[in-house]
DSSP file (Angstrom, degrees, kcal/mol; ACC not computed):
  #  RESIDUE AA STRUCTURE BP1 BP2  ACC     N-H-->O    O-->H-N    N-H-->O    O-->H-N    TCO  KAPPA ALPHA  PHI   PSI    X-CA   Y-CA   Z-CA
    1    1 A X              0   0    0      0, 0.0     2,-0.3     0, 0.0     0, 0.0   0.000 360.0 360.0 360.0 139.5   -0.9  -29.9  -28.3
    2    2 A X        -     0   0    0     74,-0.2     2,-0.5     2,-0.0     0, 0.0  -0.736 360.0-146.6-118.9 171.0    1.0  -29.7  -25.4
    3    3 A X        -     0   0    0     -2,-0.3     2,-0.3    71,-0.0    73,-0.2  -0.928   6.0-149.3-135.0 119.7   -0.1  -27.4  -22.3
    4    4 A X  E     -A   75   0A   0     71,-0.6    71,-5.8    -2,-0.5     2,-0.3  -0.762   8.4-142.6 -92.4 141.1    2.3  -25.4  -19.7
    5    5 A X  E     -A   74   0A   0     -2,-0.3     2,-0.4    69,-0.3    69,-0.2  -0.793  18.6-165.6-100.8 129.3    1.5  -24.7  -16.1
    6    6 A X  E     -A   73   0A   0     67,-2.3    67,-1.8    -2,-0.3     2,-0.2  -0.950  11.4-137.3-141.9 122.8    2.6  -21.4  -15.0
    7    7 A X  E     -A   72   0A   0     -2,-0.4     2,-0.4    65,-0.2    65,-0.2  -0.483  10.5-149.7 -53.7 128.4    2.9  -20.2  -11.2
    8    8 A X  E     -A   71   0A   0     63,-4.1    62,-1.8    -2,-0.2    63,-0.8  -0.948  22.1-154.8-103.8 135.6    1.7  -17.0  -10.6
    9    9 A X  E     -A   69   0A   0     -2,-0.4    58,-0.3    60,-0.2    60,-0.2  -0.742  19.4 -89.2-132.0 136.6    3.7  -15.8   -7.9
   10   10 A X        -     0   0    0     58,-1.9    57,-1.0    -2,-0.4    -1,-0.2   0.069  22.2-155.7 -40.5 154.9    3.2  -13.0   -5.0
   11   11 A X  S    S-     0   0    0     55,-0.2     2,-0.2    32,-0.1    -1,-0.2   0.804  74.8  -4.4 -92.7 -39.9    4.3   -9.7   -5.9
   12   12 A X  S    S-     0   0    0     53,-0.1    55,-0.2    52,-0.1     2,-0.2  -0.555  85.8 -79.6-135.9-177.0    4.8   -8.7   -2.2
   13   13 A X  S    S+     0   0    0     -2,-0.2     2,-0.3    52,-0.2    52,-0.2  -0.815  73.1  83.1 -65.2 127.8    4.4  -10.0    1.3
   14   14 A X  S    S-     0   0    0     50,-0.3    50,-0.7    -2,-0.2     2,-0.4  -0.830  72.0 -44.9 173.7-134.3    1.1  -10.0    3.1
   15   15 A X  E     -DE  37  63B   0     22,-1.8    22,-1.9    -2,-0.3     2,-0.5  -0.988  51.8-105.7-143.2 176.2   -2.3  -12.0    3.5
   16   16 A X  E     +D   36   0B   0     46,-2.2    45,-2.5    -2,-0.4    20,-0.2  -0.715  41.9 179.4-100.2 113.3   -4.4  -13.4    0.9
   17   17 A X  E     -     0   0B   0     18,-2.7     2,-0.2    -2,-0.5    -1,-0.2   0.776  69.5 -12.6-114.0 -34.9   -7.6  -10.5    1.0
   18   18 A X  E     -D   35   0B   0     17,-0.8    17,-3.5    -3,-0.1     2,-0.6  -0.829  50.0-147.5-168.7 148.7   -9.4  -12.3   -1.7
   19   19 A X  E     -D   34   0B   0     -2,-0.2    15,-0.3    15,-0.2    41,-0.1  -0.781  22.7-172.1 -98.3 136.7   -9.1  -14.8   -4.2
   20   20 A X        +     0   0    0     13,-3.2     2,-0.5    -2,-0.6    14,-0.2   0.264  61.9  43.2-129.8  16.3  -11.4  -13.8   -7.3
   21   21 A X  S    S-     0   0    0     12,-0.5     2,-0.3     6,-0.0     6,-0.1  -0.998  70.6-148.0-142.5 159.2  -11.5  -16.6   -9.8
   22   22 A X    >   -     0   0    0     -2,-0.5     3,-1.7     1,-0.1     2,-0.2  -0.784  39.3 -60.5-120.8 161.1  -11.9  -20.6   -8.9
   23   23 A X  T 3  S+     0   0    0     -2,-0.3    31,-0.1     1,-0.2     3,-0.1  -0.207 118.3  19.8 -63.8 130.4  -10.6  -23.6  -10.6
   24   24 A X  T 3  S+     0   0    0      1,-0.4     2,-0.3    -2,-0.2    -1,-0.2   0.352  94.0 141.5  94.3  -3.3  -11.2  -24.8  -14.1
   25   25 A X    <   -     0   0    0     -3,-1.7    28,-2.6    27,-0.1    -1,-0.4  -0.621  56.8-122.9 -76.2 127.4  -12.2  -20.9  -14.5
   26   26 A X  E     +B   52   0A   0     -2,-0.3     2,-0.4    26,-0.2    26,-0.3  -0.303  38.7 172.9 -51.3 139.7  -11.0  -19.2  -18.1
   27   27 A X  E     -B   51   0A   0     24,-2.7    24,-3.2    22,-0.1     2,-0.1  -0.972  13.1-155.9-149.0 143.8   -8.8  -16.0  -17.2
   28   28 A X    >   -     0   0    0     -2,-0.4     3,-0.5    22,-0.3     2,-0.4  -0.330  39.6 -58.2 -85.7 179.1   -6.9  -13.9  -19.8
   29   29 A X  T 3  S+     0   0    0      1,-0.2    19,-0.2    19,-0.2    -1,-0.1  -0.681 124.8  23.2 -70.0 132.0   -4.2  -11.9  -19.6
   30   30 A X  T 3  S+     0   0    0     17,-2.3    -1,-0.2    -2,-0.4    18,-0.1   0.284  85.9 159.7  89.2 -15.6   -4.2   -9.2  -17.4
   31   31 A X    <   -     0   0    0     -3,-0.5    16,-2.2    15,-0.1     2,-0.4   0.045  49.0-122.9   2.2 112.1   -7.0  -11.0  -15.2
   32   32 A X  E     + F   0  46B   0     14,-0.2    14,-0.2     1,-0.2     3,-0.1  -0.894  39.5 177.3 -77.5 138.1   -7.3   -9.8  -11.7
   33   33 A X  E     -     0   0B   0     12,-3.4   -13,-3.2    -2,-0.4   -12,-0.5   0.722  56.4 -23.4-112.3 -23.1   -6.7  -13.1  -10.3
   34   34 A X  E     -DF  19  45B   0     11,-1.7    11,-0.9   -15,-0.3     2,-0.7  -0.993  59.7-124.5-171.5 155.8   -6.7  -12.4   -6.4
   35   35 A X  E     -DF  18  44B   0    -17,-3.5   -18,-2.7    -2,-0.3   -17,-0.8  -0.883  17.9-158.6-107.5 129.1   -6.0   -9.2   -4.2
   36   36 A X  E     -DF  16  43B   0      7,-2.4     7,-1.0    -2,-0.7     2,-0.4  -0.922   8.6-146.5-107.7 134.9   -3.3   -9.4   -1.5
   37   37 A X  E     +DF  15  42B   0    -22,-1.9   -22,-1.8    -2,-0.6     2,-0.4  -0.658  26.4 161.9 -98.8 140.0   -3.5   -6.6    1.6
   38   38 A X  E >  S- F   0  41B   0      3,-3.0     3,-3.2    -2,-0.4   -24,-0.1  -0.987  74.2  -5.9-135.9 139.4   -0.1   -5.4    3.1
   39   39 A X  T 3  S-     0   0    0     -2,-0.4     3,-0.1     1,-0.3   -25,-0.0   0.691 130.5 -57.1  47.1  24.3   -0.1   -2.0    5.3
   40   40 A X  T 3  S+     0   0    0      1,-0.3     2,-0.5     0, 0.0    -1,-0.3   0.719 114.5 105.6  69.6  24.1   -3.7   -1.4    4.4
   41   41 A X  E <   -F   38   0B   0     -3,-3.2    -3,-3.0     2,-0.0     2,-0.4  -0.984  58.2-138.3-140.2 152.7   -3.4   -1.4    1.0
   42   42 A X  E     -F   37   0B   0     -2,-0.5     2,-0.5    -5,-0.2    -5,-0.2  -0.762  11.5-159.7-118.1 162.9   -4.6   -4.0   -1.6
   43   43 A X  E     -F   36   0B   0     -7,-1.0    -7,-2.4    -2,-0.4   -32,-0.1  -0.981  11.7-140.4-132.9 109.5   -2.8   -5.2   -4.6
   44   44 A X  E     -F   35   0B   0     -2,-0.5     2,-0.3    -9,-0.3    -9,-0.2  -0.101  10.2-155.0 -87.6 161.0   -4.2   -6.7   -7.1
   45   45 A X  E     -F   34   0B   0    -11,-0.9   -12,-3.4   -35,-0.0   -11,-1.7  -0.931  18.8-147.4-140.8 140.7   -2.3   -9.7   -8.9
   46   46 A X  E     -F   32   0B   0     -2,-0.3   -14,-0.2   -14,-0.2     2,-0.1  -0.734  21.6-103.2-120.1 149.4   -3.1  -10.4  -12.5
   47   47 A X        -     0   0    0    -16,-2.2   -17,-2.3    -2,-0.3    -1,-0.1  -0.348  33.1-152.6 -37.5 117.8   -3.3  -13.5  -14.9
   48   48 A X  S    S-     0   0    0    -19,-0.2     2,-0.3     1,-0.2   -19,-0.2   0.673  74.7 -10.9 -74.9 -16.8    0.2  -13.4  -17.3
   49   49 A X  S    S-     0   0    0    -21,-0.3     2,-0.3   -43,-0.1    -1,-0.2  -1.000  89.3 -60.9-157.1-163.4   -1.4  -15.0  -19.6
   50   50 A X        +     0   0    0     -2,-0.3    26,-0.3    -3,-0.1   -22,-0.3  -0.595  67.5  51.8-108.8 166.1   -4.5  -17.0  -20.8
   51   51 A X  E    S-B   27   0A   0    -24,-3.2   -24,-2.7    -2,-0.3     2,-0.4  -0.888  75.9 -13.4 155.5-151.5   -5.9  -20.0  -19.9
   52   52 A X  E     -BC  26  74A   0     22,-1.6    22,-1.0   -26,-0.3   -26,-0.2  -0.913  42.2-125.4 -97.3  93.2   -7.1  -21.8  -17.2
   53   53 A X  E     + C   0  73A   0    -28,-2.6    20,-0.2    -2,-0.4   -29,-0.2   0.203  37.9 169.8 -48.7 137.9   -6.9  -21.6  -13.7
   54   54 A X  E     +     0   0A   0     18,-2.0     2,-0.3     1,-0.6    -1,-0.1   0.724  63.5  13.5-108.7 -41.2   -5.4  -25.4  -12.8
   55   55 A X  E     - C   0  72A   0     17,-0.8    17,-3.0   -32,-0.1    -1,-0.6  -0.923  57.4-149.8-138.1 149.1   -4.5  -25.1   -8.9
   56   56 A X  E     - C   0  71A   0     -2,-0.3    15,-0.3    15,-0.2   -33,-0.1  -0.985  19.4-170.2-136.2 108.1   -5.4  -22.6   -6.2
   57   57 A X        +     0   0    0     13,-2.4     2,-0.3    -2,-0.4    14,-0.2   0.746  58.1  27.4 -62.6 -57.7   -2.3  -22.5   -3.5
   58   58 A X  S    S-     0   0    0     12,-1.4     2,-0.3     4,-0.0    12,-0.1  -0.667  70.9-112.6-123.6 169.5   -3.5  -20.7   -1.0
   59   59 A X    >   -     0   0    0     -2,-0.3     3,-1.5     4,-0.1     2,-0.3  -0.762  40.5 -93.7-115.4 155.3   -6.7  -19.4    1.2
   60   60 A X  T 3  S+     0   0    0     -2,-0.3   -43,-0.2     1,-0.2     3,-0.1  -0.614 117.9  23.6 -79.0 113.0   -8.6  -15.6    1.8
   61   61 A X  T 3  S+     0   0    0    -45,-2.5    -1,-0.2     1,-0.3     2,-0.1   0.109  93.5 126.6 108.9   0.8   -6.7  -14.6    5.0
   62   62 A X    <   -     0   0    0     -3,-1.5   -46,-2.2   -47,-0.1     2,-0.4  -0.382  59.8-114.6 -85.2 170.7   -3.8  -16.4    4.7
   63   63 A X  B     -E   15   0B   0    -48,-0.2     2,-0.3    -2,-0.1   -48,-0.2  -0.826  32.3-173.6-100.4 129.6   -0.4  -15.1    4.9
   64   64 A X        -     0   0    0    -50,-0.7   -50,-0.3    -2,-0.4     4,-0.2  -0.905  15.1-140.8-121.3  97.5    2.1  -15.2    1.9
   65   65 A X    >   -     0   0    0     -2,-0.3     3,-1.8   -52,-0.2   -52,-0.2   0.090  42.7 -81.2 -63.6 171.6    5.5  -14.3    1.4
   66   66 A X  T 3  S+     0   0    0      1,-0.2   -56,-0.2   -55,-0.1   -55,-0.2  -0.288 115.6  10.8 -69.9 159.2    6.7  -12.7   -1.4
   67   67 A X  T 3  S+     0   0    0    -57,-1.0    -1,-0.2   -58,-0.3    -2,-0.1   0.684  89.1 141.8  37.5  20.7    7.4  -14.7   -4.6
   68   68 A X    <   -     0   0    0     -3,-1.8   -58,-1.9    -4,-0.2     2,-0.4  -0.532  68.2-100.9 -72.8 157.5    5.5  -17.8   -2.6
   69   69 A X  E     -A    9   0A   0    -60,-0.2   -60,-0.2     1,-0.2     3,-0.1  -0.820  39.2-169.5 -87.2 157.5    3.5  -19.3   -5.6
   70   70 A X  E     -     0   0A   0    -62,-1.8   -13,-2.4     1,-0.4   -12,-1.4   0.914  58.3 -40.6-122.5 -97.4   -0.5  -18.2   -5.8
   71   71 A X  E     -AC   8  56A   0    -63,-0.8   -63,-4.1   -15,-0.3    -1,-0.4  -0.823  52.4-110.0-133.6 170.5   -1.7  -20.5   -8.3
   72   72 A X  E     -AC   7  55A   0    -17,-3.0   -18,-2.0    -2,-0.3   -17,-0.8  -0.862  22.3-174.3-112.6 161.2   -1.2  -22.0  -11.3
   73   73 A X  E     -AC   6  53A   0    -67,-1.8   -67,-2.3   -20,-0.2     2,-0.4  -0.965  18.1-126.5-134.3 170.0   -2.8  -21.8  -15.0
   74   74 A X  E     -AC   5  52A   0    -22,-1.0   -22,-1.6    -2,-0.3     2,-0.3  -0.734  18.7-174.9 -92.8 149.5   -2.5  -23.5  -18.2
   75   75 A X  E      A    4   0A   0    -71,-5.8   -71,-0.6    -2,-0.4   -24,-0.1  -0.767 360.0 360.0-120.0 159.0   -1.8  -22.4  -21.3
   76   76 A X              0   0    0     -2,-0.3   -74,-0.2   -26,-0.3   -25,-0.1   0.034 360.0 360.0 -51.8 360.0   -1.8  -24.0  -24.7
């Protein structure tokens, strides 16, 4: 069976407020997978589908442009 990697990609610009799953960790769809803060508001960004977290991009406090990729997960 063969397995796709899918980026999950900022939604906005901002900094990396906390990252809330770790690698080789199960997520679903609809996951919150990490929050990014912009203007004093945080923003959740969620799994698109399920799998497995493969790669974790970035660090809590770093700064991200928009559409930067996040992470990855695998799917089936």
């Amino acid at each position: 069976m063969q397995k796709n990697v899918e980026d999950v990609l900022a939604p906005l610009s901002g900094a990396v407020w906390k990252i809330t799953v770790a690698v080789d960790e199960a997520v679903e769809e609809d996951d919150e997978v990490l929050i990014i803060e912009a203007m004093k508001m945080e923003t959740p960004v969620f799994a698109p589908g399920d799998g497995k977290v493969k790669e974790i991009y970035v660090s809590e406090g770093e700064q991200v442009e928009e559409d930067q990729p996040l992470l990855s997960i695998e799917t089936a």
